[in-house]
C-alpha positions in Angstrom: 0.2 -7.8 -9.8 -3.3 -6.4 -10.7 -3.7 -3.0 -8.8 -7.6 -2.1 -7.6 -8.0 0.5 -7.2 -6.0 3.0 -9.0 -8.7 5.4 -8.7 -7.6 5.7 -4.3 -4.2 6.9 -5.2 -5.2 9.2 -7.8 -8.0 11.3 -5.3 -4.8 10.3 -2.5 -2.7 12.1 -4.3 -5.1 15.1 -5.4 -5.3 15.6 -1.2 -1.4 15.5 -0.8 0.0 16.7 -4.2 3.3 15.6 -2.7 2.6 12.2 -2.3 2.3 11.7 -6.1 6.0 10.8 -7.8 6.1 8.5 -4.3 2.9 6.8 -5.2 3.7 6.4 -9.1 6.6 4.7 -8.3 5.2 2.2 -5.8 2.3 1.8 -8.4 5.0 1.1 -11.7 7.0 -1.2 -9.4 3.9 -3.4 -7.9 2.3 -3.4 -10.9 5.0 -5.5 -12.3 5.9 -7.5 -9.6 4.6 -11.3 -9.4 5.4 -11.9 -5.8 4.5 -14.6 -3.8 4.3 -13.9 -0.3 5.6 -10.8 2.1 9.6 -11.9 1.9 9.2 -11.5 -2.0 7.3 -8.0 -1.2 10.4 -7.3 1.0 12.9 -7.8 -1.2 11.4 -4.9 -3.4 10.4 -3.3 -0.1 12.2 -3.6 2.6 10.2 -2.4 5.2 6.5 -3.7 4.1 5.1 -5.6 6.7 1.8 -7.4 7.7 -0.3 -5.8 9.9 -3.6 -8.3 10.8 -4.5 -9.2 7.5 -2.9 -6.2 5.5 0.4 -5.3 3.8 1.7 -2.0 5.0 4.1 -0.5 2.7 6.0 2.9 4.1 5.8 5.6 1.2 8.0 8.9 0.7 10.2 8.0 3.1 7.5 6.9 6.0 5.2 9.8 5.4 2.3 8.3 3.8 1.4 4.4 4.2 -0.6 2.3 2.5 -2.5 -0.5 3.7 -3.3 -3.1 0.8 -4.9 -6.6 0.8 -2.2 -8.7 -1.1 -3.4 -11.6 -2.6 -0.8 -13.7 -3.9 -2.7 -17.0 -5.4 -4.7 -13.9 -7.8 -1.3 -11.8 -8.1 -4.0 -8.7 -7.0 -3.5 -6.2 -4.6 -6.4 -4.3 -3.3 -4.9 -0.9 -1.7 -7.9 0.1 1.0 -5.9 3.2 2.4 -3.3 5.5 2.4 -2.8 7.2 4.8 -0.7 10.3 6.7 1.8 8.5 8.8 -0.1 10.7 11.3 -3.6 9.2 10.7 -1.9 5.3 10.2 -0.9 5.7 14.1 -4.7 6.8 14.9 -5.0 3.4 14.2 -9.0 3.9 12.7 -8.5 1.9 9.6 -8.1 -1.1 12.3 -11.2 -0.9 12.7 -11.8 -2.3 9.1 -13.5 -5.7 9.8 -10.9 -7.3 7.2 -8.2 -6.2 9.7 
């Protein structure tokens, strides 16, 4: 899968240093990946899910999420947040007209 944008997690993980190894690792794996649809993603993931028109994927043990755009015809993901699982239950990036 194509990753945009790598630049979101880098300035993520320059807010929450501890997010970083988490976020690496969820970067090296998706990178790789070629999946087709969510039940590939859970295979990998167990505990992505859609969410409107996103992908949420729990990080570090549920304490970060991040809410990509998977598209599977184009094998590119577009992450559009990560959040604190504090500020994912706000639920403000539902207000995202893509959502």
């Amino acid at each position: 899968m194509r990753i945009i944008s790598r630049k979101i997690l880098r300035e993520f993980c320059q807010r929450q240093a501890n997010s970083r190894t988490a976020l690496e690792q969820w970067y090296k794996i998706a990178s790789k990946a070629q999946w087709r649809n969510l039940i590939e993603v859970q295979q990998t993931y167990s505990t992505a899910e859609a969410v409107g028109n996103f992908t949420v994927f729990n990080i570090k043990g549920n304490n970060y999420r991040l809410i990509a755009d998977v598209i599977y015809a184009r094998q590119t993901i577009y992450i559009k947040y990560i959040l604190t699982h504090a500020d994912y239950d706000k639920g403000d990036w539902k207000n995202d007209p893509y959502f």
